[in-house]
N, C-alpha and C positions, 0 to 999 in steps of 0.2 A: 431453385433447390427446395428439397422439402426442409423444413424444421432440424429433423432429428439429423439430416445432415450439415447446415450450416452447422448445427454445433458440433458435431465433429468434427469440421473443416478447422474453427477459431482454436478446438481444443489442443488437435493436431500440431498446429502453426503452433501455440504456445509453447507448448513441452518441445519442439524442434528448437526454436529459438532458445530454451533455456540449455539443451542439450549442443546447442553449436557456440554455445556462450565457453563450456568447458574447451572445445578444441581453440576458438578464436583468443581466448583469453591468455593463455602464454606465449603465443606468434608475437601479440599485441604488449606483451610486459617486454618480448628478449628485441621488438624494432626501436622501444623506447629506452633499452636498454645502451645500443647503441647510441643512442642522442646525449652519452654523456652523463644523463642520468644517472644519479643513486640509486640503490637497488628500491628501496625504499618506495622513493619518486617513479622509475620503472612502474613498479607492482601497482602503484598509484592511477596512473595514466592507464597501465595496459586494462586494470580493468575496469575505471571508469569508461573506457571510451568502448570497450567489448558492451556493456550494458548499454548505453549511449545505441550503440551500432543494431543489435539485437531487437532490441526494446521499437527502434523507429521502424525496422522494419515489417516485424512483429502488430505494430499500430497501422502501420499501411495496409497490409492486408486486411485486418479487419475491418476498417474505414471502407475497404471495397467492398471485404464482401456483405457487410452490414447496408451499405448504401446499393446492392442489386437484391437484399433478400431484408427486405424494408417491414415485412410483413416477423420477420423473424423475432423482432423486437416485443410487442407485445405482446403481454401474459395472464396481465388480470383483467377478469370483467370490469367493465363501467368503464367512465370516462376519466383520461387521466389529469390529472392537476394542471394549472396554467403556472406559465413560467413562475411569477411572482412568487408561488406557493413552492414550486420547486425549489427555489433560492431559499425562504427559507426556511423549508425542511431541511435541506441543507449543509444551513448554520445551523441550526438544531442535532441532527444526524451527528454533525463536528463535538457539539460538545457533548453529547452522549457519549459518543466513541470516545470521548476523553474521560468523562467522569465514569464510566465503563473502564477506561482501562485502570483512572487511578485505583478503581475498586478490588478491579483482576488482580494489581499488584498488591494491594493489602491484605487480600486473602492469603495468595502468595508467601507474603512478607511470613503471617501467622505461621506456615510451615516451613520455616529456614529457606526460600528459597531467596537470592539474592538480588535487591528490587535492580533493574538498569538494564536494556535490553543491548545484549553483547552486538545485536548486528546494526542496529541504529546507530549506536558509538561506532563503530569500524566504517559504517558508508559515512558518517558526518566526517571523521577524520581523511578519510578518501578526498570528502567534498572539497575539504579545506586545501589540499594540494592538485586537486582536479575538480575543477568545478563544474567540468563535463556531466558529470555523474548528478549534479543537480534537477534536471530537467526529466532522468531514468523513475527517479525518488518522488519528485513532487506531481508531473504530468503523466507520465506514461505508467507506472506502476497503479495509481488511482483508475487509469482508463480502461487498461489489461487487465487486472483483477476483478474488476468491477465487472467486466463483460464475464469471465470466468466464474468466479464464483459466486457471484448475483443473478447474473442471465442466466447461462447455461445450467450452474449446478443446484441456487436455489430455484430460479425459474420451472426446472425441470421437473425437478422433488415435489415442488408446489402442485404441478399439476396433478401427481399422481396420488400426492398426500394430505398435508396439510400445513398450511403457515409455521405453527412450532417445530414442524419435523424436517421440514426443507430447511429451515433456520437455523438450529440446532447442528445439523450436517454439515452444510453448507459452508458455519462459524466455525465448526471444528477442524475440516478438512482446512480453511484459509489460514487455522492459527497451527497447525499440524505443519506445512509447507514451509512456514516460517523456518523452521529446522531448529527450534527453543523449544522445544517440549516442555522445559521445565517452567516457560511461560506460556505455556498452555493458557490460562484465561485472561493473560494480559491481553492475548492477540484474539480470544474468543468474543470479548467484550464487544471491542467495535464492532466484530464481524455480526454480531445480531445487531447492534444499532443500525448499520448500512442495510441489513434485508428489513428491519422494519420501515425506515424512510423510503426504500424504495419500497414495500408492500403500501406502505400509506398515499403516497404519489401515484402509485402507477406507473414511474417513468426511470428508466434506468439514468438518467442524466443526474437525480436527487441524490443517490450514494457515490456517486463519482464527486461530485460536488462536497462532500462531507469526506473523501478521503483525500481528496486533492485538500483542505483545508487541515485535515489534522498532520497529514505528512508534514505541506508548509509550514505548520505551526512548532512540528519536531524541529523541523529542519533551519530556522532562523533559531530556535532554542540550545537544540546544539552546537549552531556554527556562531553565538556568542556565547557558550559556557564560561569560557574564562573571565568575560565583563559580568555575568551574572555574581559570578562567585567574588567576585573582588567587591561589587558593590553588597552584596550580604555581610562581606568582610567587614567595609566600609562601618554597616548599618551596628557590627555585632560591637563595635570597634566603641561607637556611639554609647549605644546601650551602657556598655562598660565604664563609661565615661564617667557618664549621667549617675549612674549607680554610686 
């Protein structure tokens, strides 16, 4: 296949998946509803396991057709990075993307908008009674996106323009999707750290790598919220003490 088609092929396949996620997703709440289930537990399952379902399939495809159109992957001249450096751009990339976002949200903060992002809390709480939906969050979303808005949409831009302006786009359109507009640069943040680690590498495997590690890093963070908080309690409790 030529170029400008595989990425229409992956692009295609995405937006399907996300679109067959809306019809599979209440089949999948009203079978689990049956099982007894709380409505709650229901809504839980039906759509962890729709994202679960979607999401694998979604990845399979692209696994093929990335592995018949091999040529599709590479974007920038020179030679790309050896693993080592990959790994850790990486970790580098990870904590970009983080100290990036603490920054989106302090801007944020500045004009009343309210720091915590509404859809992180809603899948972490999902997580906790479907832990199906784990694997959607930390592997498959880092891998999908990352072909998506990396490959295709920065990759693409790149060629025709230039590093800030494929970057730029690219960051917006990833934090736009989010459907938080009003976190608009919490989600803009990362999305320029993953096109710079992957502009600096060469290799699309470096921002997968930096978002599979910041997801994880939400995702153990959110799913002990409540020992976090206890032990700050603990600490504040201390303090108090002392004083």
């Amino acid at each position: 296949m030529k170029n400008w088609v595989v990425a229409l092929v992956l692009f295609i396949t995405y937006v399907l998946m996300q679109i067959a996620s809306i019809f599979l997703a209440p089949e999948l709440i009203f079978y689990f509803s049956g099982k007894g289930l709380s409505k709650m537990e229901a809504t839980s399952h039906g759509f962890a396991w729709t994202l679960f379902t979607v999401n694998i399939i979604a990845a399979i495809i692209f696994v093929i057709l990335l592995l018949k159109n091999k040529k599709y992957l590479p974007v920038f001249k020179g030679k790309p990075a050896h693993m080592g450096s990959v790994i850790l751009w990486g970790i580098l990339g990870f904590f970009l993307a983080m100290a990036g976002q603490i920054l989106g949200a302090a801007i944020e903060s500045m004009f009343g908008v309210t720091a915590g992002s509404e859809n992180t809390e809603l899948l972490s709480n999902i997580a906790k009674t479907a832990p199906i939906i784990i694997p959607s969050m930390v592997i498959f979303a880092p891998f999908l996106e990352e072909i998506v808005f990396r490959r295709i949409l920065f990759g693409g831009l790149y060629t025709k323009t230039n590093f800030w302006i494929a970057a730029l786009v690219s960051a917006i359109v990833f934090a736009a999707v989010h459907g938080e507009l009003q976190h608009l640069l919490m989600y803009l943040m990362p999305g320029l750290a993953f096109a710079f680690v992957y502009y600096k590498t060469k290799r699309l495997l470096t921002p997968i790598i930096a978002h599979f590690l910041m997801n994880s890093f939400v995702t153990v963070v959110q799913w002990n919220a409540d020992k976090l908080q206890q032990l700050q309690d603990m600490q504040q409790s201390i303090i108090t003490f002392l004083q």
